[in-house]
N, C-alpha and C positions, 0 to 999 in steps of 0.2 A: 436902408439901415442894415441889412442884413449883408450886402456886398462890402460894407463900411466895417462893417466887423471882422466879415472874413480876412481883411488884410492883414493885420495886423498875425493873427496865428498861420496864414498859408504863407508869406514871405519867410519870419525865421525859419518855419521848417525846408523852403527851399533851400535859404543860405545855408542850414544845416548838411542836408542832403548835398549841395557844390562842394562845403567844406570836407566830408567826410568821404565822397569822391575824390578828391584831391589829394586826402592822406592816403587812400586807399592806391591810387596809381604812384604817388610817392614810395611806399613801401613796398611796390612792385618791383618799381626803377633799381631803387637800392637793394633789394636781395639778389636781385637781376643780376648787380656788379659784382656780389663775388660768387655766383656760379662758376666762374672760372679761373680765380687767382688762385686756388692751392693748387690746378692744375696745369697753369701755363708759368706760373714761376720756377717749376721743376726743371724744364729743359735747360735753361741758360745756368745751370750750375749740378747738371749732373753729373759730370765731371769731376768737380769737386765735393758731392754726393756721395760718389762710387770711393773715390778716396777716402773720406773722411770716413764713411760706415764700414771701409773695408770690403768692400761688394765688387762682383764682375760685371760686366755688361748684362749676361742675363738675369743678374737678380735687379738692377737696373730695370730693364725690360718689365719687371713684375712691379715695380714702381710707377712706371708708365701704365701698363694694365691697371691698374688697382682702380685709380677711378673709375673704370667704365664700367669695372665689375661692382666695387658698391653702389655707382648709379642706378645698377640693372636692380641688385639685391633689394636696396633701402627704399627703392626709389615703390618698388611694390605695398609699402606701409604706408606709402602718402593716403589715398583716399579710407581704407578706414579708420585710420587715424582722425584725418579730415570730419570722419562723420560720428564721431567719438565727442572732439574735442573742438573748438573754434578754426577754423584755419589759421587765422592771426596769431594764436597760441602756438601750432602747431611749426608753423614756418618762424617763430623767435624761437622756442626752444632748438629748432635745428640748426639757427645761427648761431647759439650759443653751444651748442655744442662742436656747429665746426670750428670758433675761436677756440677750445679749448684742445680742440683736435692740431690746429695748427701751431699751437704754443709747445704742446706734447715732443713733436715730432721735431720739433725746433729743437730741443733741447738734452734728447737720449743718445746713448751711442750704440744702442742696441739696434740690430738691424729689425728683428722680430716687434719692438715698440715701434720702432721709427712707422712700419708696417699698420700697426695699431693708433695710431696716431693720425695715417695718410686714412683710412678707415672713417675713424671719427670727423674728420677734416669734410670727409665727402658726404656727410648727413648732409648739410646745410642745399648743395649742389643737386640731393637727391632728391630729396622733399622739393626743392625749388623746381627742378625740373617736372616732378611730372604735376604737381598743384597750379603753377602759374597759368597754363593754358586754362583750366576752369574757373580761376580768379576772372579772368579775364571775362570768360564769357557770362561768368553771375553778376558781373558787375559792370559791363561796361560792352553789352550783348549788341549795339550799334556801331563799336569803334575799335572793332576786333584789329584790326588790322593795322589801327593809330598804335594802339597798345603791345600789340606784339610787336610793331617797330620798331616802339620804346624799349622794350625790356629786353628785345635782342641788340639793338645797340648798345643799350646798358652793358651787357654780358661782355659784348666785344671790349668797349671800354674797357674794363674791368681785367679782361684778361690782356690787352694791349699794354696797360700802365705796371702790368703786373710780371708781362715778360719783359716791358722796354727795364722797368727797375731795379730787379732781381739782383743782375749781376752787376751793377754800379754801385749797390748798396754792398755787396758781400767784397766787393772790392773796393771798398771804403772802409769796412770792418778791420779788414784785415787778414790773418789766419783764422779758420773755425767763421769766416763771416757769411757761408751760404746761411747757416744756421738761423742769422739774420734777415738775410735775402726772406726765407721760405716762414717764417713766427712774425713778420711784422704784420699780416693781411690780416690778423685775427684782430687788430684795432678796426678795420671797415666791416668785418662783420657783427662782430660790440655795435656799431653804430646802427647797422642796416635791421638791427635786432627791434630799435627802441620804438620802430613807427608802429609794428605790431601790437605794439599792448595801449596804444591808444585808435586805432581804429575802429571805426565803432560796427555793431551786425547790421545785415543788410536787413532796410525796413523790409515790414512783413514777413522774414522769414525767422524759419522755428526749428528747432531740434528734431524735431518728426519729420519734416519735410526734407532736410539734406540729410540724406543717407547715401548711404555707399552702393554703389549699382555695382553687383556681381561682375566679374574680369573673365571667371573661366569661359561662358560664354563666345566672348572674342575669337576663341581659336577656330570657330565655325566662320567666321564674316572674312573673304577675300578681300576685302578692302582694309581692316585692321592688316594681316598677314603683308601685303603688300608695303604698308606702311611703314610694318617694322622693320622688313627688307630694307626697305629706302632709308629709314632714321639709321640700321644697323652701317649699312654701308656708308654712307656721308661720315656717322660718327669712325668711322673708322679711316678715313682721310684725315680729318679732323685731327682725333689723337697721334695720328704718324706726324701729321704737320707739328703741333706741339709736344710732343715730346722725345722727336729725334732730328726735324729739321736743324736746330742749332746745333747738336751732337755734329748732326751731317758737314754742316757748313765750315764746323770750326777742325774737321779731318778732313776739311777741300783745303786748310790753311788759312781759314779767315783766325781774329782774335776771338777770344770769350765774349768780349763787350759786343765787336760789330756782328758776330752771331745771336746774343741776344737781343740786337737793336733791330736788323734783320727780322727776327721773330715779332718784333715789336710792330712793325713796320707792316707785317702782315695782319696782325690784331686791328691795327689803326683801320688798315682798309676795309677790314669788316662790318666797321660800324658805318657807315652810309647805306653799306648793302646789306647788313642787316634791319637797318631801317626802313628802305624803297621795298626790297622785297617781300614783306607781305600784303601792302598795299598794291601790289601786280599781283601778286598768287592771289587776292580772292576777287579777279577778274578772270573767268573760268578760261576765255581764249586766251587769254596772257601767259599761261598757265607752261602751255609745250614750248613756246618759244625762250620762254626763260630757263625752264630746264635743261634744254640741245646748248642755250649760251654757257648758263655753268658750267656742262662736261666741256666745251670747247674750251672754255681756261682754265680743268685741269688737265686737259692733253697739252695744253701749252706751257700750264705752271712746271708740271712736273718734267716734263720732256729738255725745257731749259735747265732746273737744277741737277740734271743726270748729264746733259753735256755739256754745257758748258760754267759750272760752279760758282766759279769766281769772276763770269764776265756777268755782270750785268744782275747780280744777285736778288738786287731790290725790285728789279721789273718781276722776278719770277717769282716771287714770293706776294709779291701784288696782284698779281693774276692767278695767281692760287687763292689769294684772297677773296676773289671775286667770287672763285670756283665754291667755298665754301659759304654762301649764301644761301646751300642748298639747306643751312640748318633752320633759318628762319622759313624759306621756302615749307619743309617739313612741318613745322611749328601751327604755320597757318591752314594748311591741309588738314592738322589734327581737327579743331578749331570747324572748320568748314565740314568736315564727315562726318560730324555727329550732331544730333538736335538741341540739348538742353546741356545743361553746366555739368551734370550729375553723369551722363552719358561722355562728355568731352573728357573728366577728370578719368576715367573710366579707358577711353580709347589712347591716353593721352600715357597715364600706366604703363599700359600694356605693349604699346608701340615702342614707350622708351626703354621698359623693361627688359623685354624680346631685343628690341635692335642694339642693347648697350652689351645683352649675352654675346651677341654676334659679332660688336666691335672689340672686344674683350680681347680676343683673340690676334688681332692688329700690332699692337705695338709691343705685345710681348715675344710678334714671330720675329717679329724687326729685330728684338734683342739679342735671342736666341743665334737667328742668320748670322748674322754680325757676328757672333763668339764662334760661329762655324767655318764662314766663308772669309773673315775679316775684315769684309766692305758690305754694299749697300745695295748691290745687286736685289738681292730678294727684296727689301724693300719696294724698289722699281718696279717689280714683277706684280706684286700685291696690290701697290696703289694703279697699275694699268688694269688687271682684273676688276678692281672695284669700280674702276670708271664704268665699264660694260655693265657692271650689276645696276650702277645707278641708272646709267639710260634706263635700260629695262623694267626695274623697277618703279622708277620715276615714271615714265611715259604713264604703266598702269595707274600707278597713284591719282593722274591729275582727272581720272576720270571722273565725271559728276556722281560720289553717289553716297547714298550714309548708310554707317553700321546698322543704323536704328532699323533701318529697314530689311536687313539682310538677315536680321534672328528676330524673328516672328515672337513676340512676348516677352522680349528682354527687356526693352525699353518702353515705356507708356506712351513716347514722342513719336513710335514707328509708323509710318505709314501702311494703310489696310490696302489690301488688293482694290478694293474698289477707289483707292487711291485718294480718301481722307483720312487724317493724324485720329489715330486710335486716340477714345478719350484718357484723361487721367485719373488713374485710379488712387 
């Protein structure tokens, strides 16, 4: 009698709990995809950007900069916010402010708004960046790696359809139609906004128990420090790729369109490899050999678009694609170095915070050179420097080890010298 009864209330609560997993990796997938449409729609029309706002190259170059720098800024208000307010809340209200950020900047002529606009646009990107790695592991602590997949494929998606479109739409507009190109992505994030305010909290937990674990700590653990090295430099290949590649291509002589189709083309390829890739990274031995593959196709991605431009454009931008795998790679290492979700969203901050200060600097030196030298040279010079940083960095990264352990009292998850997990307080 009594197993005859239980059924009846353990099953809807299962189907509850599948259903409410299901919205929950859903509204991962979808914020996923516009972490990077305000920022990879920029290149294939900044060109017509720089004209239309009246801008040089280097105020350009601050255009390009900008996201990495409010990643780094906003991106430090994700967990206490997180532990303020719902996460769910926290990640719709930043989607809704970056549609309103990319409507903004759609439609000013001011360079200073346009500015203001690119700002608000990168809440959504920023919050999403450093929160999803702890979504992940609060919710879905067995399939870390299924899920980081997901959501870095998403991203790629997202910013593929977003560089392949850009410039077909503003050249379908007409004059004034980047305008268009750069204000239409604030409809997917309107949508990416809606699954957040019906997902429901995770059972069991409560107000008091998710809190904000301290960040200043971090600066003491060699394993954060290295990490952000590694997120600072990848993301710094990364922003050159998107938002001077096509500038690049289309001053080899390609058009506007087949330079942002190019860009597009590399987006595309990311998302397989942002997919496979951290289902390898959290195989500890899989770990070095996949990282020596990604620097070997950026010494090949970029060594082909430096000499030879216009032969063979699409292989080099594919194998730079590959090269850039190392975000997901990053993603899953966060993930893997720390114990609990509250420690993850924590290391996860702090790594993207630090390494976005670091990449900040990247594509605004691009600009600058460029207004200096008139070509691309320093470019080339930067991204072969970063390759070196990344080995380096990277090799130390993939060592086995967690923050939690490396500051004695930070974390309740740490492990004690005599080498069982301090209990929780």
């Amino acid at each position: 009698m009594t197993r005859t009864a239980d059924v009846p209330s353990t099953a809807p609560a299962a189907g509850d709990r599948r259903r409410g997993l299901l919205l929950v990796a859903v509204a991962i997938v979808l914020t996923a995809t516009n972490l990077r449409t305000a920022v990879s729609s920029v290149g294939p029309v900044l060109q017509e950007l720089e004209a239309g706002l009246g801008v040089s190259s280097a105020a350009a170059g601050v255009v390009t900069t900008m996201p990495v720098v409010c990643f780094a800024a906003i991106g430090f208000a994700g967990p206490p916010l997180a532990a303020r307010f719902r996460d769910a809340h926290v990640l719709a209200g930043a989607l809704l402010t970056m549609a309103a950020g990319l409507v903004l900047r759609a439609v000013v002529d001011s360079f200073a708004v346009f500015l203001a606009g690119t700002a608000l646009a990168m809440v959504g990107g920023a919050l999403g960046n450093v929160l999803l790695p702890g979504l992940v592991k609060r919710w879905f602590p067995e399939r870390t790696g299924l899920l980081v997949g997901a959501y870095s494929a998403a991203m790629a998606i997202g910013g593929a359809v977003a560089a392949t479109a850009t410039a077909p739409i503003a050249a379908a507009v007409g004059p004034g139609g980047w305008r268009w190109g750069l204000g239409i992505w604030a409809a997917l994030a309107l949508a990416a906004a809606l699954p957040w305010f019906l997902t429901p909290r995770q059972p069991g937990a409560s107000r008091g128990e998710h809190r904000a674990v301290p960040m200043a700590p971090l600066r003491r653990s060699p394993t954060a420090l290295v990490l952000a090295a590694f997120f600072g430099l990848q993301a710094t290949q990364a922003y050159v790729v998107m938002g001077w590649s096509a500038q690049y291509l289309r001053d080899a002589g390609l058009s506007a369109a087949t330079a942002g189709l190019l860009l597009g083309i590399n987006s595309i390829v990311v998302i397989p490899v942002n997919a496979v890739a951290p289902a390898l990274t959290v195989r500890q031995r899989l770990q070095r050999p996949l990282l020596l593959g990604f620097m070997a196709c950026y010494v090949v991605g970029w060594s082909g678009l430096w000499m030879a431009p216009r032969t063979v454009p699409w292989l080099w931008m594919s194998v730079l694609a590959v090269g850039m795998g190392t975000f997901s790679m990053v993603l899953t290492l966060i993930g893997l170095r720390a114990r609990t979700p509250e420690t993850t969203a924590a290391l996860s901050t702090v790594t993207q915070g630090w390494g976005y200060v670091l990449a900040a600097t990247g594509p605004l030196l691009v600009g600058v050179l460029r207004d200096v030298t008139g070509g691309y040279t320093g470019m080339f010079v930067l991204v072969a420097v970063t390759t070196v940083g990344l080995t380096v960095t990277g090799w130390l990264a993939t060592r086995e080890r967690y923050v939690d352990d490396e500051l004695p009292g930070w974390s309740p998850a740490a492990v004690t010298p005599g080498g069982a997990a301090s209990p929780r307080g």
